[in-house]
C-alpha positions, -999 to 999 in steps of 0.1 A, spaced: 102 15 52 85 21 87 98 47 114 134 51 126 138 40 163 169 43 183 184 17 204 206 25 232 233 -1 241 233 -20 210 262 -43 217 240 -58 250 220 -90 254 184 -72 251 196 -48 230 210 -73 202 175 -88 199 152 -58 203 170 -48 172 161 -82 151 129 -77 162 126 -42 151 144 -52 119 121 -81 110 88 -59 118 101 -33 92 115 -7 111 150 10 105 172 14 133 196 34 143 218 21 177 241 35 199 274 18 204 303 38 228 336 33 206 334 29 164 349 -2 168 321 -21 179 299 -15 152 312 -48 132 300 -69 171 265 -54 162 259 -69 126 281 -97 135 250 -105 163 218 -94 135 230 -114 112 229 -144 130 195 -142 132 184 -124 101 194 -114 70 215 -83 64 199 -52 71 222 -30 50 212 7 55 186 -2 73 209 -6 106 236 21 111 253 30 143 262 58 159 291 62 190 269 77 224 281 69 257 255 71 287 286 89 312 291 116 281 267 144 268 283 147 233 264 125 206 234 124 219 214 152 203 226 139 165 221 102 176 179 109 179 180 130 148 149 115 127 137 91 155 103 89 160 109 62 187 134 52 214 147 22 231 163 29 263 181 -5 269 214 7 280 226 4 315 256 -5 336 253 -43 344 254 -52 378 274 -86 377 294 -79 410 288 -62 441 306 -30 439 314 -18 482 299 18 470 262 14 472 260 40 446 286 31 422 267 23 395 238 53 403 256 78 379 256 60 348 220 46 354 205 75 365 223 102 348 228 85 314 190 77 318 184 115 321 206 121 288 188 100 268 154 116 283 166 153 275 177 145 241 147 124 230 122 153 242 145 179 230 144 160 192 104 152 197 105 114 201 77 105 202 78 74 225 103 62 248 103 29 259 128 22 287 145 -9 304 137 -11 342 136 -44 364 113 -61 382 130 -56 414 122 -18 411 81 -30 416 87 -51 453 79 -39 481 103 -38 507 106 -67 532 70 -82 514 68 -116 499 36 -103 482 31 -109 445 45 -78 428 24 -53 405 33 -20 385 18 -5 413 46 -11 439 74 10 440 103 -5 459 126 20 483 161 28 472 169 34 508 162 -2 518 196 -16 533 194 -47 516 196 -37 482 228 -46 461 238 -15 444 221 -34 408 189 -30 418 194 3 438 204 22 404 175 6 387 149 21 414 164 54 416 167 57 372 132 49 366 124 69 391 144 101 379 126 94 345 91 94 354 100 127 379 119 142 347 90 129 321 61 145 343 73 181 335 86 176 300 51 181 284 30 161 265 51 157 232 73 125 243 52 99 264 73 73 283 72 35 287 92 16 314 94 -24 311 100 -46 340 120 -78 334 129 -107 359 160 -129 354 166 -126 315 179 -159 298 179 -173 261 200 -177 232 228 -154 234 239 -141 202 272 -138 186 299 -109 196 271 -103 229 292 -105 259 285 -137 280 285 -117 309 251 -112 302 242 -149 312 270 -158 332 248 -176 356 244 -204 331 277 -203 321 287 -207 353 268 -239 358 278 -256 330 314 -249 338 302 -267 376 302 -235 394 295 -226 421 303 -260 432 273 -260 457 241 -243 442 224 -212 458 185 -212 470 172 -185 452 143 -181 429 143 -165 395 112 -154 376 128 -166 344 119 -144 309 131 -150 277 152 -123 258 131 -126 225 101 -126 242 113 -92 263 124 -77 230 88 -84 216 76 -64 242 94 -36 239 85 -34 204 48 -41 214 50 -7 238 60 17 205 26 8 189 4 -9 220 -24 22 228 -24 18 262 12 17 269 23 54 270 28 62 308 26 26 322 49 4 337 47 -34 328 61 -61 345 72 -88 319 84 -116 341 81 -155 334 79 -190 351 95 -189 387 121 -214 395 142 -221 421 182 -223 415 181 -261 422 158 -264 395 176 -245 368 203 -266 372 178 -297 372 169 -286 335 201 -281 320 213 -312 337 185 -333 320 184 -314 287 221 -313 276 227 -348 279 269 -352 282 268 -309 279 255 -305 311 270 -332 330 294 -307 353 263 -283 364 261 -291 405 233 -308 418 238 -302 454 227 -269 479 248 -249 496 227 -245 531 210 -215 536 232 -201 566 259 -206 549 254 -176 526 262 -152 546 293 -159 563 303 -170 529 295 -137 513 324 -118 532 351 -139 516 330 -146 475 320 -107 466 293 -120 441 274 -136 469 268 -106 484 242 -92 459 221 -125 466 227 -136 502 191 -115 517 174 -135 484 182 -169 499 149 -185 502 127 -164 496 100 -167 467 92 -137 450 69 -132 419 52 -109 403 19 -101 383 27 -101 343 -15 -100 335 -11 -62 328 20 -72 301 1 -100 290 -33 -79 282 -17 -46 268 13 -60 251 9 -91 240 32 -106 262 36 -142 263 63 -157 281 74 -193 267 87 -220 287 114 -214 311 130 -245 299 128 -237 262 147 -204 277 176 -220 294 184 -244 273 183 -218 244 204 -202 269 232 -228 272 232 -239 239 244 -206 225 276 -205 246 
């Protein structure tokens, strides 16, 4: 049996597979889930796409907002997983509402993986934390983008400001515990069983016909399995300790999302919209539908990013975006 690794959030969409592809590469794993109740969601979701682990999956209760836990929970690790994090599905009014969890749980984790010796810890950015603000320029792992930009949604605000408390906290915790931050754009695929659909409710949404008018916005699509491969890679890759890597796919427009579920799920797809809502529409629109607010200054723009480094380093290998989504929407 290889090392132990722990995976934060194990009840999540990235999580659930990061841990079938830890499982099927040999390694034990230990994950974190917040009540005891939830361990049966966790093997209910790896053993749809594996056989049982036994043993070689336990879980242990940790919550990101609580101290408690986490020392015994990276007992024995050699490696981490940092995929936990609030989900930003609506718009909260308090820019910073979802800062404390994300930043602070982040910082748990950190203490108690350096404090144990871990001896990596690869963490779950975004690739909105590498844009620069008000650029359309092709984002790299060089970019930082600023928290204090007004026209971030309080999502991508708490991303920015936990990677960056990690890498501040990481550069005076010695050299013991190296850290790894991945960078993922919109995150689709096969969704596995007891994972909350929240964590692709965009498809869901489109198959059920809404919105009824369809948003201009561009995704760089990536596919779950393919992200947990990479975080996987980053415990073993060389090169990976103290980089950042972007791991973003094929860029499509929200129009064109809906154009491949529409032509893919024959009768299953016949309720996803095929029509725009106009651009300056958004934003009037936004003060009366809360979601809209976390994507009404990402109408029209296009916005990728550079995943060569992932690519190179990692292994990374992104597979078709419509593989993805259909994946995606035939798993609800």
């Amino acid at each position: 049996m290889r090392d132990t690794v722990l995976v934060t959030g194990g009840t999540g969409f990235i999580a659930s597979w990061a841990i079938v592809s830890l499982l099927r590469q040999g390694y034990a794993v230990r994950t974190t889930i917040r009540e005891p109740g939830r361990e049966a969601a966790v093997r209910q979701a790896t053993g749809a796409a594996m056989a049982e682990p036994g043993d070689r999956l336990t879980c242990v209760v940790a919550d990101l907002t609580r101290d408690d836990g986490w020392d015994s929970a990276m007992a024995g690790c050699r490696h981490v997983l940092h995929i936990a994090s609030p989900l930003g599905r609506e718009a909260p009014s308090d820019r910073d509402a979802l800062v404390g969890p994300a930043r602070d749980g982040t910082l748990r984790v950190l203490r108690a993986a350096v404090a144990a010796g871990v001896e990596r810890v690869v963490m779950t950015s975004a690739a909105a934390t590498a844009r620069e603000r008000g650029s359309s320029a092709v984002s790299t792992e060089a970019i930082w983008a600023d928290p204090e930009d007004p026209l971030l949604d309080p999502y991508r605000r708490s991303k920015i400001l936990a990677e960056r408390a990690a890498w501040d906290f990481m550069a005076g915790a010695g050299n013991r515990t190296s850290l790894t931050t991945i960078l993922p754009g919109a995150v689709f695929g096969p969704l596995l069983p007891g994972v909350p659909v929240g964590s692709v409710w965009m498809v869901k949404s489109l198959l059920e016909g809404k919105p009824p008018r369809l948003l201009n916005l561009g995704l760089s699509v990536v596919d779950v399995r393919d992200l947990a491969e990479a975080h996987v890679a980053a415990l073993t890759a060389p090169a990976a300790p103290g980089e950042r890597f972007l791991c973003t796919g094929h860029f499509l427009w929200m129009p064109e999302v809906a154009a491949v579920l529409r032509q893919g799920l024959g009768a299953r797809g016949a309720r996803v919209p095929d029509k725009v809502l106009p651009d300056w529409l958004v934003g009037p629109l936004s003060w009366v539908v809360p979601r809209l607010r976390m994507f009404r200054h990402d109408i029209g723009q296009r916005r990728e990013a550079d995943n060569g480094k992932a690519r190179a380093v990692l292994g990374f290998d992104p597979r078709p975006a419509a593989e993805t989504l259909l994946d995606c929407a035939r798993s609800l």
